[in-house]
N, C-alpha and C positions, 0 to 999 in steps of 0.2 A: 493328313498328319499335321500340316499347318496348322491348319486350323482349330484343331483340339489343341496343342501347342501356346497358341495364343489364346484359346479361351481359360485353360488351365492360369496363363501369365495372369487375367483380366480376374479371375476369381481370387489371386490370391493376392492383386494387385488393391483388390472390392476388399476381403478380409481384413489386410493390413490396412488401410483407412478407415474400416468398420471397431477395428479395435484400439486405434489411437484415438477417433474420437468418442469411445466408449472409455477410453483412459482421462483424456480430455474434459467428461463429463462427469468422472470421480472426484478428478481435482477438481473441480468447480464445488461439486458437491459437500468434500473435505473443510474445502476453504470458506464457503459459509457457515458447516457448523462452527467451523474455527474462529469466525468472525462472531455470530452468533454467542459463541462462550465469552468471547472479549468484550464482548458490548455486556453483558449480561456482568460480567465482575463489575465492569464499572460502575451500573448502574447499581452494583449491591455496595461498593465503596464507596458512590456521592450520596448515599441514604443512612449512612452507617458512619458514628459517631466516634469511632476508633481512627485511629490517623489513618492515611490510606498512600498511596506512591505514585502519585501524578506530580506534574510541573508544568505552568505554562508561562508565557514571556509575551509581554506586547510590542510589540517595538513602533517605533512612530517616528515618522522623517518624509523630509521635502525630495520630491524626485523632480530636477531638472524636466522641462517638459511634459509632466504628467501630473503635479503637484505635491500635495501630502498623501500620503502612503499611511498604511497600520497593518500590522501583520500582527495575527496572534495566532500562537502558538499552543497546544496542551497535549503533555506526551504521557501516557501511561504505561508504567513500568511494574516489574519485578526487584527485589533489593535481596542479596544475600549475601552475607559476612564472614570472613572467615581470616584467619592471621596474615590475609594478604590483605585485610579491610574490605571496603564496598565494590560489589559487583552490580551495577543497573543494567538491568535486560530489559529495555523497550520491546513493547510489546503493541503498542497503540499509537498511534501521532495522526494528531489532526494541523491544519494549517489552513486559515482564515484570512482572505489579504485584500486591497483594490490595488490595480492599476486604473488612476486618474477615475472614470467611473462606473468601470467595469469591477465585478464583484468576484472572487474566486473562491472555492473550497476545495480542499486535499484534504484523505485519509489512507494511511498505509496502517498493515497489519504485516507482523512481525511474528515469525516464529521464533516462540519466547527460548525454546533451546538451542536452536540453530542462529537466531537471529536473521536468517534468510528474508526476503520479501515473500509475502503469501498476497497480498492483495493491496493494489491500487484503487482508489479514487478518485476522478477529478472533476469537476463541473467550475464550467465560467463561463462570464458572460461572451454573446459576441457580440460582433462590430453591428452585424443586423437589430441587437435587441433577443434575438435570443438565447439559449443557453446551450452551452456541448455537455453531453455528461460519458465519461470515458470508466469501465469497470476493467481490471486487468487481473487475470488466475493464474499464481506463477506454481508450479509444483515443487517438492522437496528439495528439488537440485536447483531451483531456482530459473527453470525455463520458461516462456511463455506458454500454459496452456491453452488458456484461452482471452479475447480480448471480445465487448461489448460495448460497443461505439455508437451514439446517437450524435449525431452533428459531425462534425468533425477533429480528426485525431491531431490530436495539439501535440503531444511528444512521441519521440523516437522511441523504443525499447531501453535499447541500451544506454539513453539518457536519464529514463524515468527510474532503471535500476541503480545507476549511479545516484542521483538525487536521493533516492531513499534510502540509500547505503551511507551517503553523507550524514542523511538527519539521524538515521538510527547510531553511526559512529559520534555525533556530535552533543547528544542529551548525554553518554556518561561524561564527559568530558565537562559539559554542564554543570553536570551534580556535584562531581567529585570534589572534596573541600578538604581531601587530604593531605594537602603540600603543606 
C-alpha cells in the first residue's frame, strides 16, 4: 500500500513539473513573439518617414577609477492623450555603456499595457575577455519563467526587476514637458 502510495505522490509530483515547465515554455514562447512584434514596429518606424515615439540620451562622464564612461540610451514607446495630457507607455529600451574597457548591452521588453517586465537582456564583457550573455522570460504576473545563462549570472532577480522598473518609470518622467 506504500508503495502505490508513493508512486501515485511521484506521478503527480512528475505531472506538476511536466506542466509548469510546459507553462514555462508558453511564456518563453509568448515573449518572443511579443519581442518579435516590437522589434518589427521599430524597424517599420526607423524606415518610415512620419514622426515615430522613440528617445535616446547619451550621457558621457569621467568615473573615478575606471575613467570616461558613455552610456546611451534609446527607449521605444507608445504616446496617448487624452484631457489629462501625455501618457508614454515604454515599451522597448535598450542601454549601451563601458565600464573602463569592458563593453555592455541591455534590452528590456515591456508590456506595453501592463507595463510589466516581459523580457531581459544582458551581455558584457568579462574580466577573462570573454562575453556573459543572460536572456530572462518573465510572465504576465511578472515571475520568473525562465532564465538562459551563458557565462555567468551577473544580477539577482529581484535587482534586474527593479532596475527595469526604474528605467521604464523614468523615460515618462523624461518626456513629459507638461509643467
Amino acid at each position: 500500500m506504500k508503495k502505490h502510495t508513493f508512486a501515485i505522490l511521484l506521478l503527480f509530483l512528475a505531472l506538476g513539473f511536466s506542466a509548469r515547465a510546459q507553462n514555462d515554455a508558453d511564456v518563453v514562447k509568448a515573449v518572443r513573439a511579443a519581442y518579435s512584434e516590437a522589434r518589427e514596429k521599430i524597424k517599420l518606424a526607423d524606415g518610415d518617414s512620419s514622426p515615430r515615439n522613440d528617445a535616446s540620451a547619451t550621457l558621457r562622464y569621467n568615473v573615478p577609477g575606471t575613467g570616461p564612461r558613455t552610456t546611451v540610451v534609446h527607449c521605444y514607446f507608445d504616446l496617448d492623450t487624452d484631457e489629462d495630457g501625455a501618457h508614454y507607455r515604454p515599451y522597448f529600451l535598450t542601454l549601451k555603456y563601458n565600464i573602463a574597457a569592458r563593453a555592455f548591452y541591455e534590452e528590456y521588453l515591456f508590456d506595453p499595457e501592463s507595463g510589466r517586465l516581459l523580457f531581459a537582456f544582458l551581455q558584457g564583457d568579462t574580466f577573462e575577455g570573454g562575453k556573459n550573455e543572460e536572456r530572462y522570460y518573465y510572465d504576465g504576473s511578472g515571475k520568473l519563467a525562465s532564465a538562459n545563462v551563458k557565462g555567468e549570472r551577473t544580477v539577482e532577480d529581484a535587482l534586474l526587476l527593479s532596475r527595469a522598473e526604474d528605467y521604464r518609470r523614468l523615460i515618462p518622467q523624461f518626456l513629459d514637458f507638461s509643467y
